[in-house]
N, C-alpha and C positions, 0 to 999 in steps of 0.2 A: 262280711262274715256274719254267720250266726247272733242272734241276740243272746241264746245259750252258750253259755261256756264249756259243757260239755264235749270230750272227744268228739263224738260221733257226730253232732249237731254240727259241729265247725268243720268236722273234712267232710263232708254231705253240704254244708254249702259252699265252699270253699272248690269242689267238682261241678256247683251247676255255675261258679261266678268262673272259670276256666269254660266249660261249655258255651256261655254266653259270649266268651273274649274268643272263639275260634280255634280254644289249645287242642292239640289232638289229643286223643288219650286223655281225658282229664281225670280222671280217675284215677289214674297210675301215676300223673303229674303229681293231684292232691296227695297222695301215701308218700312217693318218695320225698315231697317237703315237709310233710307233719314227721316222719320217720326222722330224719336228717335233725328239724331244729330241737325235735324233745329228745334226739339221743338214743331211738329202740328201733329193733327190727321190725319189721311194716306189720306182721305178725300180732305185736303188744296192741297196735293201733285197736285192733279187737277184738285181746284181752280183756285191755284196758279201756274199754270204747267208754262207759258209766263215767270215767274221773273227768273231774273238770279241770280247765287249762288255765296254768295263773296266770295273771299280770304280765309278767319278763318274759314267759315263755309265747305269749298273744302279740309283745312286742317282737320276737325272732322271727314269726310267723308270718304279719302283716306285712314286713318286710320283704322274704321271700314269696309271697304273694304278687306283692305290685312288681317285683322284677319279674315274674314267670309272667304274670299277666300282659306285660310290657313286652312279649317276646323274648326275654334274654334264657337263650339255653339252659334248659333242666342241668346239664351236665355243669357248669359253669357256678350255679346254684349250688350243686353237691360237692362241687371242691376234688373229687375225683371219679375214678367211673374202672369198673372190673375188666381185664379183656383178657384174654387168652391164659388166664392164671396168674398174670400181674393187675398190680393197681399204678392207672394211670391218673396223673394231674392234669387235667387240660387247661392250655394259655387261650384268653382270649383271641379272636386273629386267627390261630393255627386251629387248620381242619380238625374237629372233633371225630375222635374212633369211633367210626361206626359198625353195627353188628356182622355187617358182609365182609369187612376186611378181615373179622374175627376169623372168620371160617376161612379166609385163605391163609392165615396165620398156620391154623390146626392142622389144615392137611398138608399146606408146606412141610411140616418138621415132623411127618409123616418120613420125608424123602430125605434130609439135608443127611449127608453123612456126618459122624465123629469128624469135630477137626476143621470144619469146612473153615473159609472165608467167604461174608459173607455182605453184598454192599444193598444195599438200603435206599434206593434214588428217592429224596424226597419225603425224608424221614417225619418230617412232621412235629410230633407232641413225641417220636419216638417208639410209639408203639409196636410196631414191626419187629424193631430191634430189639425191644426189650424184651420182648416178647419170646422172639427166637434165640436171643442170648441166656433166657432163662429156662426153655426145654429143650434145645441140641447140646451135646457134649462137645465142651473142649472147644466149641465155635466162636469167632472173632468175628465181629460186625464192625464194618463201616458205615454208618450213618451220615450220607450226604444231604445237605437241604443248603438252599439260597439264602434264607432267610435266618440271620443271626438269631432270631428269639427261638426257632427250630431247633436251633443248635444248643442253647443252651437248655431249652427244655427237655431234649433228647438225652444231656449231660444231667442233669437234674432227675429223671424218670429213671435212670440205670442207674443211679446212687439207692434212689429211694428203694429198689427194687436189690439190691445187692451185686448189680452186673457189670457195675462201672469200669470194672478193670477187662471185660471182653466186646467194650464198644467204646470206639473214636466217632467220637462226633464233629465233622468237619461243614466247612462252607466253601459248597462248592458249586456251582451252574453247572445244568445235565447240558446247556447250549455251549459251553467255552470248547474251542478247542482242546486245549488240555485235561480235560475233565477227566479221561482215563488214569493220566499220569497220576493227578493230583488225589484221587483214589487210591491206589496202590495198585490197581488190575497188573496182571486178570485175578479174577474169583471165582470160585466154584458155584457160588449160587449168586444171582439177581436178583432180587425184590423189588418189587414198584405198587404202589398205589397212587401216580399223578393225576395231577390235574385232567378231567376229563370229558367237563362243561363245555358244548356250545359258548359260542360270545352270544349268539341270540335267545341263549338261553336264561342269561343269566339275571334278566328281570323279575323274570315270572317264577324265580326260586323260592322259597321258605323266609321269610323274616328270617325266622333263627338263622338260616344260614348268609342269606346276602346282606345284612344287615353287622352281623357278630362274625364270620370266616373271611378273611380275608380272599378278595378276586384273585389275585395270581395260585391263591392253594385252589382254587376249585374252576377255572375256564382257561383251557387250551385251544385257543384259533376258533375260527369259524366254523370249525367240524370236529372241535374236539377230541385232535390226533393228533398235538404236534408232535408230545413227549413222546408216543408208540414209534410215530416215524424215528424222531432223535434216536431212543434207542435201541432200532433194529438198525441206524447205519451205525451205533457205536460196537454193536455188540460183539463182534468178532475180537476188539482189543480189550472188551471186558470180563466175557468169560472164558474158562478154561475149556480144552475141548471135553464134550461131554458135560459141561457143567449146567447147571437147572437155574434155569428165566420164570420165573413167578410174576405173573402182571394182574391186578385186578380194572377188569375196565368198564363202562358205560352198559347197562340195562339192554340198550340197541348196536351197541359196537361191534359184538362177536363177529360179525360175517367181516370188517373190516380188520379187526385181529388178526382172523385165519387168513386172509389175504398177504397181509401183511408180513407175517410170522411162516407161511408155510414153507416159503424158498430160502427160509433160515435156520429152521431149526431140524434136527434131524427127525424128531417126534414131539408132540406135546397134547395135552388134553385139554378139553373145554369143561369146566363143573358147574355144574348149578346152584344157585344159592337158594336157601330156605326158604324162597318165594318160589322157586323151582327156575329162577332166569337166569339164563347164559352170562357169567358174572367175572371168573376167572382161567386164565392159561397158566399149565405148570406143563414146561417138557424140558426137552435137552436140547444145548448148540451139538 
């Protein structure tokens, strides 16, 4: 860090010692941790750029430093993260919400009607669920994941958020036989964001991710289809007829998708995500 205790002197170098470590964005890194440990919106950072930074506050600092430097996820560092009009906690381990899931959130609940039932494959940190149990009316989520820490983070995320009483958070395998039953199916709508990583993939990932996400949240098989396959042979006992399959999948997947999905669903759409690439399906069984 800076010899200057000054603001501005310390997140100025505090972006070029991120720069030097490889962090993407470091600039945006540097704000959202001076932001976070002195308490203001990123905004005051250059209000306030002139005041100098004491003691206590250079110890919060230097701490969140060496862990972002050290690769440990921004998100992980801020203790929570905004998505779709909820605030979510992320657990170490469990897939961190990323901004593309956001957007199949938004235009899902676009479509869900009043009332729906709604399962959740794979629920994660819960955000799907929390998400869609906080803007559709009167809607019930099931929240399935394998992973007991899932389950209880997804329980934990609908508390903090007010939704707890329109989501069950169960542990349930999208691969057991019984996986319909042990859901409640059928449902009017499906939601998925699985696992969707290559296994040859999964070296040449992100620090932050292969390092901090757990392997089973982030690589399906050798082609990165199991769970799509899974559930296009389950879907028939999971949704209702007419009912709406939300899937978000892989960067290069779509033509695999629509393959997949066309001699199942009666219609559905391909959207683009704010990169402009082929990212999620929403239609009808």
């Amino acid at each position: 860090m800076s010899d200057s205790n000054r603001l501005i002197d310390l997140l100025a170098s505090t972006e070029k010692f991120f720069l030097r470590k490889g962090i993407e964005s470091p600039r945006r890194n540097a704000e959202a941790i001076f932001a976070h440990a002195l308490g203001v919106p990123r905004i005051e950072l250059y209000v306030q750029h002139d005041r100098p930074v004491n003691d206590f506050e250079l110890i919060a600092l230097r701490e969140l430093i060496r862990r972002r430097a050290n690769r440990e996820p921004l998100q992980y560092l801020l203790g929570k993260l905004d998505f779709a009009g909820v605030e979510i906690v992320p657990r170490p381990g469990l897939l961190i919400p990323r901004p593309e899931t956001e957007e199949l959130v938004v235009e899902l609940s676009k479509h869900v009607p009043s009332g729906a039932r709604i399962l959740d494959i794979g629920a994660g940190t819960g955000c799907i669920s929390v998400a869609l149990a906080k803007s559709c009316v009167d809607c019930q989520v099931v929240a399935a994941d394998i992973d007991p820490d899932a389950v209880e983070s997804t329980s934990l995320n609908a508390r903090r958020n007010e939704v707890a009483e329109h989501i069950a958070s169960i542990t349930a395998d999208l691969f057991d036989d019984n996986f319909p039953a042990k859901c409640g199916a059928p449902f009017d709508v499906v939601v998925s964001n699985p696992p969707y990583i290559r296994e040859a993939e999964w070296k040449s990932l992100q620090t932050e991710v292969k390092d901090f996400e757990r392997k089973h949240a982030l690589v399906s098989g050798s082609e990165g289809d199991e769970c799509y396959v899974r559930i296009a042979q389950l879907l028939p006992g999971l949704l209702k007829s007419r009912g709406i399959l939300a899937l978000e999948f892989g960067h290069d997947q779509a033509g695999r998708i629509r393959r997949l999905f066309t001699s199942i669903l009666t219609r559905f759409d391909i959207y683009h995500d704010m990169q402009g690439v082929e990212r999620y399906l929403i239609g009808n069984y």
